[in-house]
C-alpha positions in Angstrom: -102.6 -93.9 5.6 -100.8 -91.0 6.0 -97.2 -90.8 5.9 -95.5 -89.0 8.8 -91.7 -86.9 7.0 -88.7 -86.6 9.8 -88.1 -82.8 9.8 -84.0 -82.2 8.1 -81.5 -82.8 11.0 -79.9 -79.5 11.1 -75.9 -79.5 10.5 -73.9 -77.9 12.8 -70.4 -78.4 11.2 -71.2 -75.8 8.2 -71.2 -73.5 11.1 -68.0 -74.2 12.5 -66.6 -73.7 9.3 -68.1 -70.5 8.5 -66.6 -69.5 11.9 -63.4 -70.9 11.1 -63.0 -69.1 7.9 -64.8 -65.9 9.4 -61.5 -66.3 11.8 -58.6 -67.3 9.2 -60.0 -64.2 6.8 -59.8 -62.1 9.9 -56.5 -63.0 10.1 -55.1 -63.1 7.5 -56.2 -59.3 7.0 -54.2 -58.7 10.3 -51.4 -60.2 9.3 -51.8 -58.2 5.9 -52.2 -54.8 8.1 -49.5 -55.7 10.1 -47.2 -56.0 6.9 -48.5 -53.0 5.8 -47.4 -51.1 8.5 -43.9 -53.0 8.9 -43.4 -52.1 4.9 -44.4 -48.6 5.5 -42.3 -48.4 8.6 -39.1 -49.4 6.8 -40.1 -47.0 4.0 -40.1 -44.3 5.9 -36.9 -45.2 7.6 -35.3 -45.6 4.3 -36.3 -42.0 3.2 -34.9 -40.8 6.7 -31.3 -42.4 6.2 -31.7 -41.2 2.5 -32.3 -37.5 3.7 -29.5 -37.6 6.4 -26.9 -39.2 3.8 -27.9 -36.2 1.1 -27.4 -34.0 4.3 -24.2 -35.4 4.8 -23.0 -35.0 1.3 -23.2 -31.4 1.5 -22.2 -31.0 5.1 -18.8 -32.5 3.3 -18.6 -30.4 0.7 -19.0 -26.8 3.4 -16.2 -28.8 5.7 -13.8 -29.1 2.9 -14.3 -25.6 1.5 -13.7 -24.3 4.8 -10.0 -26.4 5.1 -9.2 -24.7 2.1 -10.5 -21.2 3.2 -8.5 -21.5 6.5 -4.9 -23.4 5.3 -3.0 -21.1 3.3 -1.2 -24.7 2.7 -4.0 -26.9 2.1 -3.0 -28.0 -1.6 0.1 -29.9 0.2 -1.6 -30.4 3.6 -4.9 -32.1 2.0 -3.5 -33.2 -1.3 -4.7 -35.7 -4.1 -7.5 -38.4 -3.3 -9.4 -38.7 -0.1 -9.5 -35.7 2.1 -11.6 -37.6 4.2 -12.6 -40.4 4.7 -16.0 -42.5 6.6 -16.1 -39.1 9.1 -18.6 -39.3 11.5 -21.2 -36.2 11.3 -24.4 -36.8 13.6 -26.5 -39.6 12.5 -24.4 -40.3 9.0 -21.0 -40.2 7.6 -19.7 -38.0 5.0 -16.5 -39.0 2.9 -14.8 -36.1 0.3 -12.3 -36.7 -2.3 -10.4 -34.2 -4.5 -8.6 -33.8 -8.2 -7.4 -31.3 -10.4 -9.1 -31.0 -13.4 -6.6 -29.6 -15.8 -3.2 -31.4 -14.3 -4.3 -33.9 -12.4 -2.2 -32.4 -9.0 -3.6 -30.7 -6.8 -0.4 -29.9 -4.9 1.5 -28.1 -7.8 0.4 -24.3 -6.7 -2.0 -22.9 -8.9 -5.1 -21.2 -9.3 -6.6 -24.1 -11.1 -10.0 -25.5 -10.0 -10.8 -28.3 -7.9 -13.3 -30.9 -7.9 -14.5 -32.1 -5.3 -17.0 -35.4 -4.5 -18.8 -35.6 -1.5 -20.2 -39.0 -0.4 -23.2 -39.0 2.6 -24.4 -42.3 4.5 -26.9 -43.2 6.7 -27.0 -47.0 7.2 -27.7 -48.6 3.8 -28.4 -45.2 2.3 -26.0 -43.4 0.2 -26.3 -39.6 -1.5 -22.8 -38.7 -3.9 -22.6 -35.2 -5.1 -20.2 -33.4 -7.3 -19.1 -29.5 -7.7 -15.9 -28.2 -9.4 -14.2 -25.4 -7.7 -12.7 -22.6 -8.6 -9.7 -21.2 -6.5 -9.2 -17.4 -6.8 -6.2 -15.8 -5.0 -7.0 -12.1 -4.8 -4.1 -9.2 -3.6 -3.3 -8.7 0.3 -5.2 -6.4 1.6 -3.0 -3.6 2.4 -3.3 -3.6 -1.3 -7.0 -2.2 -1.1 -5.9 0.7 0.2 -3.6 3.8 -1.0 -1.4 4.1 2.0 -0.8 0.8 4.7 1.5 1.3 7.8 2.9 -1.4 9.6 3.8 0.8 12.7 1.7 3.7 12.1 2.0 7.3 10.4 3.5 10.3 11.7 2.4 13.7 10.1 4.9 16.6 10.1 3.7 20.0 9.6 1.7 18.1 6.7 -1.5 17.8 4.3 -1.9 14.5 3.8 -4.5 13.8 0.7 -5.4 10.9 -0.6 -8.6 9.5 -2.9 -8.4 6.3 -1.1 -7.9 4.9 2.3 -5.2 5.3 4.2 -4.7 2.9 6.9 -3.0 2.4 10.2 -1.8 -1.0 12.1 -0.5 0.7 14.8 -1.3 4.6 15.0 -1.4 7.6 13.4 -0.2 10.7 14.7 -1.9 14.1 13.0 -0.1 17.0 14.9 -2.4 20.7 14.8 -0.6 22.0 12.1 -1.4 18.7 10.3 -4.4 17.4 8.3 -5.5 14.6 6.8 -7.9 14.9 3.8 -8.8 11.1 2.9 -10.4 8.4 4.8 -8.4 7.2 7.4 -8.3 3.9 9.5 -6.2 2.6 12.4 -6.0 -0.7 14.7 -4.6 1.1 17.3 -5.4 4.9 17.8 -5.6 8.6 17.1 -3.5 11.6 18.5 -2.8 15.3 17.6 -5.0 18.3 16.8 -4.8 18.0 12.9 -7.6 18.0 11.3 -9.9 15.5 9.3 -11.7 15.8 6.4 -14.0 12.7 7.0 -14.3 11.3 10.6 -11.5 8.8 11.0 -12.4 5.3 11.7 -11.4 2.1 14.0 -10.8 -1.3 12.6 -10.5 -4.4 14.9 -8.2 -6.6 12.4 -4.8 -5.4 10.8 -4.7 -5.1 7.1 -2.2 -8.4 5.9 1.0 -6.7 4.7 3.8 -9.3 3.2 5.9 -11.4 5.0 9.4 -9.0 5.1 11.4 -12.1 4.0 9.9 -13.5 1.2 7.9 -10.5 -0.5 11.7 -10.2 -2.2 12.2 -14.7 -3.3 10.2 -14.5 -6.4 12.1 -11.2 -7.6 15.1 -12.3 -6.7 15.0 -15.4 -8.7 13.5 -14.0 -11.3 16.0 -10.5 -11.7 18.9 -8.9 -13.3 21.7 -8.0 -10.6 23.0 -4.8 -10.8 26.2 -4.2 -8.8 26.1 -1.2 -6.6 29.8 -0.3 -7.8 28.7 0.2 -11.4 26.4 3.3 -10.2 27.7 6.6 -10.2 29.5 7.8 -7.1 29.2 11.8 -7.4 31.9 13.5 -6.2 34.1 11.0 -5.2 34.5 9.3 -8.8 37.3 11.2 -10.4 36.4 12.0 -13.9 39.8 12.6 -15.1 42.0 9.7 -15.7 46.0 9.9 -15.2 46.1 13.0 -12.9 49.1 13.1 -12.0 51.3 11.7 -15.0 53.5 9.7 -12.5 54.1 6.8 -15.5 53.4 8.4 -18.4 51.0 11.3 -19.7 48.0 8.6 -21.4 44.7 10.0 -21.8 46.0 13.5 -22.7 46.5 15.1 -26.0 47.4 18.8 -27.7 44.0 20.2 -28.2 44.7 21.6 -31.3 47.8 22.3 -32.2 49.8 24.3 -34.6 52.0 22.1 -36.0 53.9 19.7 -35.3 56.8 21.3 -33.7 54.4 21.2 -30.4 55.6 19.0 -28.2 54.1 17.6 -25.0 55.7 15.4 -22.7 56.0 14.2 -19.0 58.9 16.1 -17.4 60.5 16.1 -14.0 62.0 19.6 -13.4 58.6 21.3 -11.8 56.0 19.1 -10.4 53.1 19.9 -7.8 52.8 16.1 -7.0 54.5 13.1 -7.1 58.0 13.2 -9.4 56.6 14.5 -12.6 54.4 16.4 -14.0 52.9 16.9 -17.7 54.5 20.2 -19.9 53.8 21.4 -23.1 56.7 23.7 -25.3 57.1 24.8 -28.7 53.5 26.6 -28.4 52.6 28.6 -31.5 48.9 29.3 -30.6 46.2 29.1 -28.0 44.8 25.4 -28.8 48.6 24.7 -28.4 47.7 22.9 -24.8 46.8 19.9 -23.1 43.6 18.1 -23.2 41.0 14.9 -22.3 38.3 14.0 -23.6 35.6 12.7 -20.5 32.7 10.0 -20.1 30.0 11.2 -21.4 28.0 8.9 -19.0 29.5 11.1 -16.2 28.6 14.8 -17.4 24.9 15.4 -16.5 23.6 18.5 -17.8 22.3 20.8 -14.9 25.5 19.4 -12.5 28.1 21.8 -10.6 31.4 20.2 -11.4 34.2 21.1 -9.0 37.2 21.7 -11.1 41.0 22.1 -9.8 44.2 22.0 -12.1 47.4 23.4 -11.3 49.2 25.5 -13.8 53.1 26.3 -13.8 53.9 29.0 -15.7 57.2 31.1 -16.5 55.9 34.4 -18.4 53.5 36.6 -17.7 49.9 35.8 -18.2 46.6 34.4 -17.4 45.3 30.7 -17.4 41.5 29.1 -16.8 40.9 25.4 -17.0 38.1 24.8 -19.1 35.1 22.8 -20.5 34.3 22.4 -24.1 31.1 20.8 -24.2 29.4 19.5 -28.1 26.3 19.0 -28.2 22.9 19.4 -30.8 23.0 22.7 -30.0 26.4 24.0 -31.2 29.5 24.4 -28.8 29.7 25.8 -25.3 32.4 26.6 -23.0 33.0 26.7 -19.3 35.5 28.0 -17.5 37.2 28.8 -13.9 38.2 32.1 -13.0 41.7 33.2 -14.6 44.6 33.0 -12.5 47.4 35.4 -13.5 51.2 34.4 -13.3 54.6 36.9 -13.4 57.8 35.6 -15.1 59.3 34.7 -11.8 57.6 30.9 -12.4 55.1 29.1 -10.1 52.5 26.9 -9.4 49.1 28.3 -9.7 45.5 26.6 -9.0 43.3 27.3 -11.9 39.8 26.6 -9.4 36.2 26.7 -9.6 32.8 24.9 -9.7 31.0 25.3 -13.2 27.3 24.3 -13.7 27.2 22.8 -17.3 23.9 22.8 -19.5 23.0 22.6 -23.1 20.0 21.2 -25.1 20.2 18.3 -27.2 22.0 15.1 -27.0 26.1 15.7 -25.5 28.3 14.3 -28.4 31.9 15.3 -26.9 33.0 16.8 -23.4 36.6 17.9 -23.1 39.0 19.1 -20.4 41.5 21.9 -21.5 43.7 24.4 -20.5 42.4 28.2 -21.8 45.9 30.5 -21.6 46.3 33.8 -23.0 50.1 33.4 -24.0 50.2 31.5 -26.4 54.0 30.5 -26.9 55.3 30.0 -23.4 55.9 27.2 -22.2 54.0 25.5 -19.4 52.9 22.5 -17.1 49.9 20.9 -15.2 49.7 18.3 -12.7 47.4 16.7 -9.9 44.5 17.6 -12.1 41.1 17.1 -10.4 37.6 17.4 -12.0 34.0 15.2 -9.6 30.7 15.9 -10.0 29.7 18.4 -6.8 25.8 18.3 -7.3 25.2 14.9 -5.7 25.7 13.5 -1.7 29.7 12.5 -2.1 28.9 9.2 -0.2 26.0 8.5 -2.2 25.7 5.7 -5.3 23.8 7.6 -8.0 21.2 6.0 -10.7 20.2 9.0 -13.1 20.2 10.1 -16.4 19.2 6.2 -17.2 16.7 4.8 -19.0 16.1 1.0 -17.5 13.6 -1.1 -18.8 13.0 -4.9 -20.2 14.8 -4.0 -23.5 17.7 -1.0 -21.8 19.7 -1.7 -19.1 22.9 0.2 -19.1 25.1 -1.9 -17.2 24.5 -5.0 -18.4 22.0 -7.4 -20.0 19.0 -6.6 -20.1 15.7 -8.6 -18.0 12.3 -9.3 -20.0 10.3 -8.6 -16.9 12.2 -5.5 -16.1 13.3 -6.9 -12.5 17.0 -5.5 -11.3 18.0 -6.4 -8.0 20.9 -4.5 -6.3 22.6 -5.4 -3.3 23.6 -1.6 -2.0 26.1 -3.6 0.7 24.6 -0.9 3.3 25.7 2.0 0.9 22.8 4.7 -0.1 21.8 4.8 -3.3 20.2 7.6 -4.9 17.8 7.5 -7.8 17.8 10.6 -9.6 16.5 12.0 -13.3 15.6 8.3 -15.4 12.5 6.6 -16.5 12.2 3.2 -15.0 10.1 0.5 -17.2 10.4 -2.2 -14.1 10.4 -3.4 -10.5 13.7 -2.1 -9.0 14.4 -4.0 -5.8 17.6 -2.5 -3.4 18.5 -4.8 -0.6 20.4 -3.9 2.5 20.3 -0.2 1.4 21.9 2.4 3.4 20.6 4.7 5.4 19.3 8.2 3.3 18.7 5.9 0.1 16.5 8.4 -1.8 14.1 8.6 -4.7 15.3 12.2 -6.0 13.9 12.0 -9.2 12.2 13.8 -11.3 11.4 10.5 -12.7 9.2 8.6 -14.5 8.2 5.1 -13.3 6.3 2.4 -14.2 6.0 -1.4 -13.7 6.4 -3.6 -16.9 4.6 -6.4 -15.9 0.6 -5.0 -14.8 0.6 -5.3 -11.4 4.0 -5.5 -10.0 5.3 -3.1 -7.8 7.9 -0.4 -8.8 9.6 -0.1 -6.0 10.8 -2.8 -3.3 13.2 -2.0 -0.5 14.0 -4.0 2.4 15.3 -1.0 4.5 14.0 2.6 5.0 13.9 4.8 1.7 13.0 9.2 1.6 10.9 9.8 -1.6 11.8 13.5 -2.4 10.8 13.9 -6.1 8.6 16.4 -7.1 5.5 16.0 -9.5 6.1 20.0 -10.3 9.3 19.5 -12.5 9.1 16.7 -15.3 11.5 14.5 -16.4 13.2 16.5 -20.0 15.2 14.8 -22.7 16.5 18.3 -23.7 17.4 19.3 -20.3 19.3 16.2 -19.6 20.3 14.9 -22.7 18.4 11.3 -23.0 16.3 9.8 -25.3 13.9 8.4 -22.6 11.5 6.6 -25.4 13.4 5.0 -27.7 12.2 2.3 -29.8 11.6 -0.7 -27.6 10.5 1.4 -24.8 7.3 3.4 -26.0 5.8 6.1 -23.1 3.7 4.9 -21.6 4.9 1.4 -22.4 1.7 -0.5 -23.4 0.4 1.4 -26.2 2.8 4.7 -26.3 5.1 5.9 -28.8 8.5 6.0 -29.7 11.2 7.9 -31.4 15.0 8.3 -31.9 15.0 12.6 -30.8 15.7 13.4 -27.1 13.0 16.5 -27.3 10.5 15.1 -25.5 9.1 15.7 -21.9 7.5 13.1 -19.2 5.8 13.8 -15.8 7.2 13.0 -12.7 5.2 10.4 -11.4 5.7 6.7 -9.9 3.2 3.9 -11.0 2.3 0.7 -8.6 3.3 -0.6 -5.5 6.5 1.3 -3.2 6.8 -1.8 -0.4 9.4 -0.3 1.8 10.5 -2.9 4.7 11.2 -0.1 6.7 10.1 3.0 7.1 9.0 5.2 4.1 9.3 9.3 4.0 8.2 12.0 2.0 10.2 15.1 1.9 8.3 16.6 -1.3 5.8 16.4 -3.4 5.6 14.0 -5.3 3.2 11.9 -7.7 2.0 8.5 -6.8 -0.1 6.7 -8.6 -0.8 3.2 -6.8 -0.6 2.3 -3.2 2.3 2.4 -0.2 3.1 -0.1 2.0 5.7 0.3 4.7 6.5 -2.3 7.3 7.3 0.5 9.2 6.5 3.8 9.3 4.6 6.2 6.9 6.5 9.8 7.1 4.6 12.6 5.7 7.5 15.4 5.8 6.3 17.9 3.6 3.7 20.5 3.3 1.7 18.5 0.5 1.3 14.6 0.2 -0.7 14.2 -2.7 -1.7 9.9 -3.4 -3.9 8.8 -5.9 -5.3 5.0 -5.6 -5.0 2.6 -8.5 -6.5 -0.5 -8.0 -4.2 -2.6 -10.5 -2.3 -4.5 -8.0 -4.9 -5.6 -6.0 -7.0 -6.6 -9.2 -4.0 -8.3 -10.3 -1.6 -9.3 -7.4 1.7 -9.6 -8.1 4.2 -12.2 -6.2 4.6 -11.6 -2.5 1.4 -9.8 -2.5 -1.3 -12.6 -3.3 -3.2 -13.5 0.3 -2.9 -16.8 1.6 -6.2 -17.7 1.6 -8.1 -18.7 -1.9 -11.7 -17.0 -2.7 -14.0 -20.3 -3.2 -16.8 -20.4 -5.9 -18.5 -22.7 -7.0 -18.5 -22.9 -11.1 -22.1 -22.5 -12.4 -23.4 -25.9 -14.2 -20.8 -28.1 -12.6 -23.0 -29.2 -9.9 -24.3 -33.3 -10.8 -25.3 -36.0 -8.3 -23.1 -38.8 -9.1 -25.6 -42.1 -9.3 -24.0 -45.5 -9.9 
């Protein structure tokens, strides 16, 4: 019999499960795509933040740089540490801080570097950089130029050359007989028919001259005072001490005399002033008579002295007061007219101006009495002897040689700074050669460079000449400054010409140009009444006065290369030293 088979029951729960794990794998790859795209989400925003916190970094550092750029005070203003600090800068936050590298101060002044550390953030994202600095101060820039006006400049019957700019605040005036050979600038504007040798231009910023006031602190700290009484007063220093022989006859002696029979002595029968007078008897000879010796600080070769001394006389003859000058060369005499007397006795002015000169160096100058009788008896009194060449109300510097190791009238300075305080007196600076920066405060009106002179700075790029009041420059670059002619050794040993690198000697044969080196800063108004040789830049707070038929400037670019104090800008030059650039990791 034949066996009848069930057919398989089929089961449905395997396919339940497939289903179910068809729908978990499904799932679980969701979930795994889902993850995916959260992770790659927040990656993405990570690498944002991380680009807006490196973005903030250097935003930082251009935001500090710029403080510094624009606050001629930032080293006190910003100072040591955290300039700032969590500052909110669009999306981020930047934070810088700052130290000095060398001293550890950023507030001391210097020119040292700074390093700076700029911190960006963005959320958790943080991006630190690091640069060091370096601060350059460079010169004003009325320094870049060879002429700077505060005011403006005012041609007169002029040509005004230069090889440089010349450059206006205010205006410049260039009448038609005028002309102006350089390149020229001006804030304000042009007027006048002169002419131009290149098309003058307009600027639309004033060139920064000094502050008035303090361009003069550091050199006034740092100087040598010079009183303003110790100059030279021309004519109205007398030259001859104990004139009039009122208390006794000091300072005079018998020239040469004969023997010693000759007598001189104060005596009160005949006098032109006062009660006595001085008289001389027992005369054998002609160098029986009455003579002083003078300063020879005070006898300038090339000078008119005005000379008047009274003779009385009782006999017949003729009489001439006279100069006995020693020098190198041998001896010279000068003398006044001769004044003739009778025998009827009286007072007689032996008068005149005598121009002195001689070569070499001046050993002995004496005041005598030439008379052509030579045994009478005879007196002088109310004798008078100034310089005539120079303005009488005038304090003179010349004939000097002033420098970091010569200062006549007193100790000398290692920079080669004097400072005098003219007490509103004018001061006139005639035949020296100045090693130095001369600075004259409250000087008088007509203070004037007469020269010839020779003039340099002793420290590279400090000015010559500072002023706080108006000065006239009236040397001229045609006649030189001459040992021979006036008697100085101008380059001794100590002071070489020119001073770095020159030579030295102990003769006084030698000859200099005239010529001024470096900065002239006038507070005032500057003029030029001749020609003379400058070989730097000008800078008046006032006006520039071309007054003579040819101005001739040449630029040197010394000062603004090196600036000296008073004359450095403000506002540091910012670089960034090459290599020190690191991201700063932690």
């Amino acid at each position: 019999m034949t066996t009848l088979r069930s057919k398989p029951r089929r089961v449905r729960g395997s396919i339940y499960v497939a289903v179910l794990g068809m729908s978990l794998l499904v799932g679980v790859i969701g979930i795994a795509g889902l993850m995916a795209s959260r992770m790659q989400l927040r990656t993405g925003s990570s690498e944002s933040d991380f680009a807006v916190a490196r973005l903030c970094a250097r935003a930082g550092l251009e935001i500090a740089t710029y403080r510094m750029q624009n606050d001629p005070n930032w080293r006190t203003d910003l100072g040591n540490g955290a300039w700032f600090s969590n500052a909110a800068l669009g999306w981020g936050n930047f934070s810088v801080s700052a130290t000095d590298p060398i001293t550890g101060d950023i507030t001391v002044p210097s020119n040292h570097p700074v390093v700076l550390t700029c911190t960006g953030s963005k959320g958790s994202a943080s991006y630190q950089i690091q640069v060091q600095v370096g601060v350059s101060r460079p010169g004003m820039s009325c320094l870049g130029v060879n002429l700077c006006a505060g005011s403006g400049i005012q041609l007169n019957s002029c040509t005004l050359t230069s090889n440089q700019v010349i450059s206006s605040n205010g205006s410049i005036s260039n009448p038609g007989n005028c002309s102006i050979n350089a390149v020229s600038q001006v804030l304000g504007n042009f007027s006048g028919g002169g002419s131009y040798s290149i098309t003058p231009q307009t600027i639309t910023q004033p060139l920064m001259l000094p502050d008035p006031t303090h361009v003069f602190d550091y050199y006034k700290a740092n100087g040598t005072a010079i009183p303003y009484t110790a100059l030279y007063q021309s004519n109205q220093t007398p030259l001859v001490t104990n004139p009039s022989f009122e208390t006794n006859i000091n300072g005079w002696y018998i020239y040469s005399p004969s023997s010693p029979s000759v007598t001189m002595g104060q005596v009160n029968q005949v006098k032109e002033d006062g009660l006595y007078s001085l008289a001389i008897w027992n005369r054998a000879r002609p160098g029986d008579v009455p003579a002083q010796d003078l300063p020879l600080a005070k006898i300038r070769n090339g000078d008119t002295y005005s000379i008047t001394l009274p003779v009385y006389m009782q006999s017949t003859g003729t009489a001439r007061a006279t100069l006995v000058l020693q020098s190198d060369s041998g001896v010279q005499s000068f003398s006044t007219p001769a004044v003739t007397a009778n025998a009827n006795g009286a007072w007689l002015n032996c008068q005149g101006n005598l121009t002195l000169s001689w070569t070499g160096i001046l050993s002995k100058a004496t005041l005598t009495v030439t008379c052509s009788n030579n045994t009478a008896p005879f007196a002088v009194d109310k004798v008078s002897l100034t310089d005539a060449s120079l303005p009488s109300n005038a304090y003179v510097m010349d004939r000097i040689l002033l420098s970091p190791n010569s200062n006549p009238y007193g100790a000398p300075n290692s920079q080669g700074i004097y400072v005098i305080d003219c007490n509103n007196q004018p001061v006139t600076i005639g035949p020296c050669r100045i090693v130095g920066t001369l600075v004259l405060l409250n000087a008088g009106s007509n203070t004037t460079i007469q020269g010839p002179i020779t003039w340099e700075p002793a420290v590279l790029g400090y000015p010559a000449l500072l002023a706080d009041k108006s000065v006239i420059i009236s040397a001229n670059s045609s006649v030189g400054l001459s040992e021979a002619t006036f008697g100085v050794n101008f380059n001794p040993p100590g002071t070489p010409y020119p001073y770095v690198g020159g030579t030295s000697n102990t003769t006084a044969n030698d000859g200099f140009p005239c010529v001024i080196n470096g900065i002239i800063y006038c507070g005032g108004n500057v003029s030029f009444s001749a020609a003379p040789s400058i070989n730097g830049c000008v800078v008046a707070a006032g006006w520039a006065l071309p007054n003579y038929q040819s101005v001739n400037l040449t630029y040197n670019n010394a000062s603004y290369v090196t600036p000296p104090p008073g004359f450095i800008s403000p506002l540091p030059v910012l670089k960034p030293v090459p290599g020190s650039w690191q991201r700063v990791t932690h």
